[in-house]
FIDREN-269108 format. One line per 3 residues: for each residue x, y, z of C-alpha. Coordinates in nm, 4 decimals. Last residue first. Layout:
BEGIN
X/Y/Z; ...
END
This chain:
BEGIN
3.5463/-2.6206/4.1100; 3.6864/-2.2641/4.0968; 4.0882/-2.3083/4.2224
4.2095/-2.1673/3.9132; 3.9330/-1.9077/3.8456; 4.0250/-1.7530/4.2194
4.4077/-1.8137/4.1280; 4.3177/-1.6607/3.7263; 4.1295/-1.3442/3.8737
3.8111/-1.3290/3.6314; 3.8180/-0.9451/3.4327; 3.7985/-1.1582/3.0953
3.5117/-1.3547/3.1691; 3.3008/-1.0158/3.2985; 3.3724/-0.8555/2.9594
3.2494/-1.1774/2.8147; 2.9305/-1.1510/2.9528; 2.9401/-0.7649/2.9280
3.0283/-0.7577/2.5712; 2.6879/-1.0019/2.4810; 2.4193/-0.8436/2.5136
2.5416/-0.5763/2.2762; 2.7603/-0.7785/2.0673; 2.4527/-1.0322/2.0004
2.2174/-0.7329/1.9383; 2.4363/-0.5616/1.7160; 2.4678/-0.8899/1.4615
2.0742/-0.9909/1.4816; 2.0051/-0.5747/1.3998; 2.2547/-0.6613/1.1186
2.0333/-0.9625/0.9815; 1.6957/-0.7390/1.0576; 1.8161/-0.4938/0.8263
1.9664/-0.6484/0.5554; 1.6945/-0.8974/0.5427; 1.4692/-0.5665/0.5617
1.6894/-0.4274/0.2780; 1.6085/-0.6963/0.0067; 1.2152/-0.6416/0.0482
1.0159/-0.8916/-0.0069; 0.6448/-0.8219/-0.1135; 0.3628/-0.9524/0.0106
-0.0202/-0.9419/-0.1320; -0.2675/-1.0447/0.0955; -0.5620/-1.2995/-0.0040
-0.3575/-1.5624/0.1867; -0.1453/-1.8628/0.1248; 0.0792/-1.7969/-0.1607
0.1281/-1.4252/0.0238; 0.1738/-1.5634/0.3760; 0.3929/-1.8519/0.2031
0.6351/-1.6000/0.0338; 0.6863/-1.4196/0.3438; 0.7096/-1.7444/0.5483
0.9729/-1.8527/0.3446; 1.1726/-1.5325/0.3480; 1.1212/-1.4820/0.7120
1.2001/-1.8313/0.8267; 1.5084/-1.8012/0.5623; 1.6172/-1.4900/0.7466
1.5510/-1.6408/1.1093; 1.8404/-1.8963/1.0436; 2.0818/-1.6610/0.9440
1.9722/-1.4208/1.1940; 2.0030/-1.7256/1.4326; 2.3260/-1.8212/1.2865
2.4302/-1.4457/1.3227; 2.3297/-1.3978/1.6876; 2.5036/-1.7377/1.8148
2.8220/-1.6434/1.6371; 2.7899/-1.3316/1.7892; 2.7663/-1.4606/2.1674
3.0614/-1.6867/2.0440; 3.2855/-1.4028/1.9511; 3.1851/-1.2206/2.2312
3.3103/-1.4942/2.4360; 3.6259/-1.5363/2.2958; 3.7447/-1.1569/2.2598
3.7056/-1.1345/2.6040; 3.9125/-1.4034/2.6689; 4.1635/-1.2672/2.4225
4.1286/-0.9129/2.5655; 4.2416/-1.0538/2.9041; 4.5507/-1.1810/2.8094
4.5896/-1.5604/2.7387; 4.9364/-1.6884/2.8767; 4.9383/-2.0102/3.0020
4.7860/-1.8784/3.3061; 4.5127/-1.7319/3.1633; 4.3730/-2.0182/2.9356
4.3804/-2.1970/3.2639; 4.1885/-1.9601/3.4388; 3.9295/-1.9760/3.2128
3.9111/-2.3582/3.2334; 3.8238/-2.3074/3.5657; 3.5232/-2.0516/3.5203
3.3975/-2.2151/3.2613; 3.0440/-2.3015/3.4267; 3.0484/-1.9484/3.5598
3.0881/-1.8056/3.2165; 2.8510/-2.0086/3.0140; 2.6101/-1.8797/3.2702
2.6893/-1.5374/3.2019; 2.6663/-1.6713/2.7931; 2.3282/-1.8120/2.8765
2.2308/-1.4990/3.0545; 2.3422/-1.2498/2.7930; 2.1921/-1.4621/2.4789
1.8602/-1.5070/2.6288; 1.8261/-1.0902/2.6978; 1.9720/-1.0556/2.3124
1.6372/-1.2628/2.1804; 1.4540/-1.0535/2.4196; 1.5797/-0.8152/2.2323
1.5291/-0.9271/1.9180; 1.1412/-1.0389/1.9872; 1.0914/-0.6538/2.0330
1.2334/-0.5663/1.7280; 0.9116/-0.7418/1.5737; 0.6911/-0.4240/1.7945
0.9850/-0.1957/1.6170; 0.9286/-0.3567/1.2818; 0.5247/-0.3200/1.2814
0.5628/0.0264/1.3925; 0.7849/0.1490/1.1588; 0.5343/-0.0732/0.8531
0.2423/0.1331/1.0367; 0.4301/0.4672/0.9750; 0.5079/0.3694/0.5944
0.1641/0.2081/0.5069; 0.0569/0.5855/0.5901; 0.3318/0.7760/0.3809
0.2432/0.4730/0.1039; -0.1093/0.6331/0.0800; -0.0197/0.9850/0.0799
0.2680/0.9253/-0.1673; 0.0354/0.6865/-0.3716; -0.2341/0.9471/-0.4114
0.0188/1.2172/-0.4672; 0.1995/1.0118/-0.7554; -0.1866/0.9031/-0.9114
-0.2127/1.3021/-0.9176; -0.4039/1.5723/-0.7469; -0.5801/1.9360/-0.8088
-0.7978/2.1180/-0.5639; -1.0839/2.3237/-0.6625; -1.2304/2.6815/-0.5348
-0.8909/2.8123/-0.5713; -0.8098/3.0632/-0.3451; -0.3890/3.1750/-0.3823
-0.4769/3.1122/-0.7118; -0.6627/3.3809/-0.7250; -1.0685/3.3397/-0.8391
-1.3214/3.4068/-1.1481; -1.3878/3.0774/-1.1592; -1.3289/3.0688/-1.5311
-1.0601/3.2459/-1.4566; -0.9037/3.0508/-1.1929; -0.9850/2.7229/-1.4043
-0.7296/2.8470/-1.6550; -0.4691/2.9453/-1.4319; -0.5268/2.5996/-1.2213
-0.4936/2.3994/-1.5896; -0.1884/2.5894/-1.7032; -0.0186/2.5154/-1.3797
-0.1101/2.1512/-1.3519; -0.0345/2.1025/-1.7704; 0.3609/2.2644/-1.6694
0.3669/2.0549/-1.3802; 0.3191/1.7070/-1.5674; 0.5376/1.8438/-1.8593
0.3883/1.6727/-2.1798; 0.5574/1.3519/-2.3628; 0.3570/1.1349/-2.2639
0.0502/1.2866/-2.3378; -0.1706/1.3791/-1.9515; -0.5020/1.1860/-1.8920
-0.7170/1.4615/-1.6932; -1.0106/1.3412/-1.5065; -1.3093/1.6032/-1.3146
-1.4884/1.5419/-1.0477; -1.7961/1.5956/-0.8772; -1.9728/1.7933/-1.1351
-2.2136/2.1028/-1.1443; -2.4477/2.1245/-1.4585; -2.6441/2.4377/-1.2474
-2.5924/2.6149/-0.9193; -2.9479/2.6425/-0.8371; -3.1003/2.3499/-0.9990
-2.7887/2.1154/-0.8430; -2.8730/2.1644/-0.4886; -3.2342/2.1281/-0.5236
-3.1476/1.7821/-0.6578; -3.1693/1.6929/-1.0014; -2.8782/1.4187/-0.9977
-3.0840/1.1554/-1.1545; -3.2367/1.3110/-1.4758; -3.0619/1.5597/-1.5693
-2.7324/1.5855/-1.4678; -2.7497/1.1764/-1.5307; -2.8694/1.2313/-1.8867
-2.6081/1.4824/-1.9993; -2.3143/1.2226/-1.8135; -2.3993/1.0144/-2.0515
-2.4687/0.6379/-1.8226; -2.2598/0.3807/-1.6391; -2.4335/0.1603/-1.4444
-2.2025/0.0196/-1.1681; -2.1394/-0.3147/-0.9808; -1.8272/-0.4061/-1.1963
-1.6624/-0.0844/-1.0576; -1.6875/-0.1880/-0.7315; -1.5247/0.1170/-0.5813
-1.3435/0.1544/-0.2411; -1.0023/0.1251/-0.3541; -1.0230/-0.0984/-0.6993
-1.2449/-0.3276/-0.6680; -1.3373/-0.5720/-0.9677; -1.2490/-0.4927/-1.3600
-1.4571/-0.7381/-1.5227; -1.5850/-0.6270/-1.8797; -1.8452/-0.3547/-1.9386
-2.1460/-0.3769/-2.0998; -2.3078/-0.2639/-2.3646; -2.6022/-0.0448/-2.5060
-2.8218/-0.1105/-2.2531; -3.2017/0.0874/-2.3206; -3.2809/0.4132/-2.0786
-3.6676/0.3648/-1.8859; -3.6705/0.6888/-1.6363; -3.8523/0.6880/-1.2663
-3.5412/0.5221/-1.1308; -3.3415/0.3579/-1.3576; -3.6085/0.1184/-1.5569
-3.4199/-0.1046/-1.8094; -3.4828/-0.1514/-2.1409; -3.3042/-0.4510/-2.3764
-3.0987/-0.3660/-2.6445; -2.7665/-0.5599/-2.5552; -2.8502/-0.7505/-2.1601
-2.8224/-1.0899/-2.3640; -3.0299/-1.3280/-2.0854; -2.7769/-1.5095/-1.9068
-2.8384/-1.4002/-1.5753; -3.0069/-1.0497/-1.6623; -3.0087/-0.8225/-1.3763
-2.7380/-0.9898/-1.1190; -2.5273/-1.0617/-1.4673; -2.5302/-0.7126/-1.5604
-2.5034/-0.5984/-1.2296; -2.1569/-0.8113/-1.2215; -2.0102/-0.6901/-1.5458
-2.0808/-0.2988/-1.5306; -2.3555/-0.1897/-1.7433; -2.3487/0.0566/-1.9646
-2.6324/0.3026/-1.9929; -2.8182/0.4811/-2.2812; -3.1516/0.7711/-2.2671
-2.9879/0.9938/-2.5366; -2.9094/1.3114/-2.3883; -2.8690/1.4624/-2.7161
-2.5299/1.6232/-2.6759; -2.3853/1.2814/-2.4729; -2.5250/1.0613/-2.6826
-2.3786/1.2114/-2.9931; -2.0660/1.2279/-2.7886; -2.0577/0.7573/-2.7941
-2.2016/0.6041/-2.5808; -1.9829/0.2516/-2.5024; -2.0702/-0.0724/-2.6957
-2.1932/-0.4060/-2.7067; -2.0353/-0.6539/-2.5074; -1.6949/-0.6809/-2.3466
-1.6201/-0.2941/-2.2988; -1.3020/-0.2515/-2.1853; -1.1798/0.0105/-1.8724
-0.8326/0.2014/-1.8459; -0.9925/0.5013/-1.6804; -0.8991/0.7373/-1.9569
-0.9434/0.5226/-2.2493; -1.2738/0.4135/-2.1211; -1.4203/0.7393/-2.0206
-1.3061/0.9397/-2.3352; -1.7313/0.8836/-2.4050; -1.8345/1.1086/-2.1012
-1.9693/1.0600/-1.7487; -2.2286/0.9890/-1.5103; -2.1494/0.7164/-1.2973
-2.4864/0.5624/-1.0973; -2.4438/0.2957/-0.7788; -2.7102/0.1277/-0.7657
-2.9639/0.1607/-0.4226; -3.1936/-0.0952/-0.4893; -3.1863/-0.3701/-0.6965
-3.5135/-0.4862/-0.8490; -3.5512/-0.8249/-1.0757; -3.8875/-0.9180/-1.2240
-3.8311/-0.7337/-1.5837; -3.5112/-0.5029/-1.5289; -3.5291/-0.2731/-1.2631
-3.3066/-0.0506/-1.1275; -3.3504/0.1853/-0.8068; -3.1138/0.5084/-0.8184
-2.7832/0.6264/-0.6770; -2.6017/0.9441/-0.7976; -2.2544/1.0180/-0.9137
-2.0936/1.2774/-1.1037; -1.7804/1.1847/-1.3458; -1.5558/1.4234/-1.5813
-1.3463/1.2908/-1.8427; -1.0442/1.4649/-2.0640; -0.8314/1.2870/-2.2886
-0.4949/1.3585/-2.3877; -0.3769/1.7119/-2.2693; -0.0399/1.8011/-2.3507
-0.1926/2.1641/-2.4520; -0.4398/2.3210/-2.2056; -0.7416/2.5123/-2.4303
-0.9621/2.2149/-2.6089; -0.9477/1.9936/-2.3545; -0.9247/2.2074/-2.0587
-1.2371/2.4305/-2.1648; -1.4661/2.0971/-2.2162; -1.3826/1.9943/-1.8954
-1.4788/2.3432/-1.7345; -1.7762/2.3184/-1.9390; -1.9356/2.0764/-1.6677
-1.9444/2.2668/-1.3748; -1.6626/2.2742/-1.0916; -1.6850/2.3476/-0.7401
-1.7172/2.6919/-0.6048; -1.9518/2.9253/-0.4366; -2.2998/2.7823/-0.3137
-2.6413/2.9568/-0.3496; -2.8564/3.0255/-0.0777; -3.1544/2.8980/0.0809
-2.9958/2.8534/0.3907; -2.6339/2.9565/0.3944; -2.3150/2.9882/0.1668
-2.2817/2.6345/0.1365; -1.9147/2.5360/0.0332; -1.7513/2.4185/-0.2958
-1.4556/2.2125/-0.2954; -1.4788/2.0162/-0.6802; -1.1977/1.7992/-0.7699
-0.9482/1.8329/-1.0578; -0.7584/1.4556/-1.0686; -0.4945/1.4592/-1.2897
-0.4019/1.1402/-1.4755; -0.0714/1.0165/-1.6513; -0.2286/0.6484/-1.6586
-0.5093/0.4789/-1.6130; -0.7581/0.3117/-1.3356; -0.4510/0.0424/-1.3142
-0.2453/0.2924/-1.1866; -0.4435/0.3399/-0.8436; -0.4571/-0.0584/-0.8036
-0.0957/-0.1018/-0.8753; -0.0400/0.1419/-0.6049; -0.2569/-0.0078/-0.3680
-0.0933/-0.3394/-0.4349; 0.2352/-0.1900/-0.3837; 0.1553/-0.0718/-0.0959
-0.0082/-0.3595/0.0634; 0.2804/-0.5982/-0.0566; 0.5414/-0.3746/0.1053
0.3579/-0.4032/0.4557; 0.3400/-0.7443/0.3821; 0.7011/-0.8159/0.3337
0.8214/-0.5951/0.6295; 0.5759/-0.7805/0.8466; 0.7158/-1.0771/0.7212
1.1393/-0.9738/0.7790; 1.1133/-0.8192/1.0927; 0.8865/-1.1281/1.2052
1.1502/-1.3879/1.0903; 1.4476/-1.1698/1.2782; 1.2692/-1.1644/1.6041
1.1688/-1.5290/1.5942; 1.5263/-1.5998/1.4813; 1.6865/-1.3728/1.7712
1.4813/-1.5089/2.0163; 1.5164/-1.9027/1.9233; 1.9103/-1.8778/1.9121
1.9034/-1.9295/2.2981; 1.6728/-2.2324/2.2263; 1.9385/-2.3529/1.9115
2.2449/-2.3126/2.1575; 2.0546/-2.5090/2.4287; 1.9664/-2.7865/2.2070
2.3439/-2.7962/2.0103; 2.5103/-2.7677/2.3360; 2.8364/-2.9218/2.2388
2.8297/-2.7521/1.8782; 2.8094/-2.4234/2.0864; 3.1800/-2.4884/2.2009
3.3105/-2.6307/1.9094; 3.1902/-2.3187/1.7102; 3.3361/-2.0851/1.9819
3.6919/-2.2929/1.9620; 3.6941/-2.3066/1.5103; 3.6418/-1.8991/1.5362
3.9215/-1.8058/1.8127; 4.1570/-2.0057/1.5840; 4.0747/-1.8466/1.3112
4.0746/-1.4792/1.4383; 4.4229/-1.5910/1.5348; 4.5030/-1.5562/1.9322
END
């Protein structure tokens, strides 16, 4: 029998059940539909977290202190100090900016308004460039301010607002903590990126917060230690090769091997590698619990087709005895339980598609579709339909044509 032929008979025959075709096509287009969404938004979340990462700046290195506690009343080993940045910028070549950070959390006050437990950044004037932040009023501190612990902070947009409505923040003196510092600027919106509200900051020399807010017993023993450290790599410099130079340097200064660094260096690639590795296994598991709705989508197919089978018994046995071999009836029905399969896929892909793009329209989550998951889920529809359905038709085509004859 022509491929054409046996084509044009299993669309006539599911074109006669169009309602029980459709609910035994519901399984494989549910199935298909979820593959396809929870693909989407597991995409979306990793690209948005990678978007997120790079939009804090580009090319960066992040040097981070890992100290340890040697005992009570003792000294810790490790961690970096603030010189170290000033060593990498003017001793590692490829370097573009450098920018260290240590945070500490004070009370500010600004005429009748209190907040209580701000978030304080510490750091130095290549700040913006590095970090990819604006400053919409005013301006940033500049190294002067830095050397002579000048008593300056930026304001993020949001706690400017929450301490000064619309009162001009520029000149006015705030009290951060126990110390009165004057606003200088303030920042324009940049909103959350990870777990940082970066509009709900006060941004201040990093000279002034060592001294000032960060003056912990901790920090008078070991000194002008810093939390971490920001390297914006040129262009055109080796990533690796700046890494490598950076470590030997920092060894020692650290007076360490660096087989026992008392730091650890990362990039925005290892940050989105670690974070996409995680998105990764819960995308896997999303698609396998969706892959579930496939097989039960098969299950449907396999008993309507056996029942297909038993209600064609007769005419079966008529395609045998005018000469049908048992491959073409076999042939038949598998072509029609994967005819079923791919309309539903067909079907289920522009459910998916549309209700990808929805979700994301819709919701505060971010989706993203991704070309192979239609692939995917469209030839998991395909496998699924001959799967469940060989041993329906396997069964047609092993039917004795007197017993099929004489069926009623």
């Amino acid at each position: 029998m022509k491929p054409a032929e046996v084509l044009r008979i299993a669309w006539e025959v599911i074109g006669k059940n169009k309602v029980r075709s459709l609910l035994t096509m519901l399984g494989i287009i549910i199935g298909v539909a979820a593959v396809i969404v929870m693909i989407a938004i597991s995409a979306g979340t990793e690209a948005t977290i990678s978007d997120q990462i790079t939009s804090l700046g580009s090319n960066l290195i992040y040097i981070s202190s890992s100290f340890s506690r040697m005992g009570p009343g003792m000294a810790s080993s490790g961690g970096l100090i603030y010189d170290d940045a000033t060593a990498i910028g003017e001793q590692i070549s490829g370097v573009k900016g450098v920018v260290v950070e240590q945070d500490a959390s004070e009370t500010v006050k600004a005429g009748s308004v209190s907040l209580d437990s701000i978030s304080i950044t510490g750091t130095s004037p290549d700040f913006l460039g590095v970090r990819s932040l604006t400053v919409a009023v005013g301006r940033f501190y500049t190294a002067d301010d830095v050397t002579n612990k000048k008593k300056v902070a930026v304001l993020g947009y949001d706690l400017a607002t929450e301490l000064f409505a619309d009162t001009d923040p520029i000149g006015q003196t705030i009290l951060v903590g126990t110390t009165r510092v004057t606003v200088i600027g303030v920042l324009a919106e940049k909103g959350t990126v990870g777990e940082i509200d970066y509009d709900a900051r006060l941004y201040a020399p990093i000279s002034l917060v060592l001294q000032k807010f960060a003056q912990t017993p901790f920090f008078r023993i070991v000194g002008d230690q810093i939390r971490m450290i920001f390297v914006q790599v040129e262009d055109t410099a080796n990533m690796d090769n700046v890494i490598l130079q950076t470590q030997i340097l920092l060894a020692k200064r650290h007076n360490v091997s660096l087989d026992s660094l008392d730091f650890t260096v990362t990039t925005q690639q290892d940050i989105i590698a670690t974070q996409e590795s995680t998105t990764a296994a819960f995308r896997s598991l999303l698609a396998w619990v969706a892959g579930v709705s496939l097989i039960v989508g098969g299950i449907g197919i396999m008993n309507i087709m056996l029942v297909s089978v038993t209600e064609r018994t007769r005419e079966i046995g008529i395609r045998q005895s005018i000469g049908a071999t048992p491959a073409d009836i076999r042939w038949q029905f598998l072509t029609e339980a994967l005819l079923m399969s791919l309309v539903g896929g067909l079907i289920g892909a522009g459910v998916g598609i549309g209700g990808s793009w929805l979700f994301g329209t819709l919701s505060s989550m971010r989706t993203v579709i991704v070309p192979s998951s239609i692939l995917l889920a469209f030839g998991s529809a395909a496998a699924v339909g001959a799967f469940f359905g060989f041993y329906p038709a396997n069964r047609a085509a092993q039917l004795d044509p007197i017993d099929a004859l004489r069926h009623e």
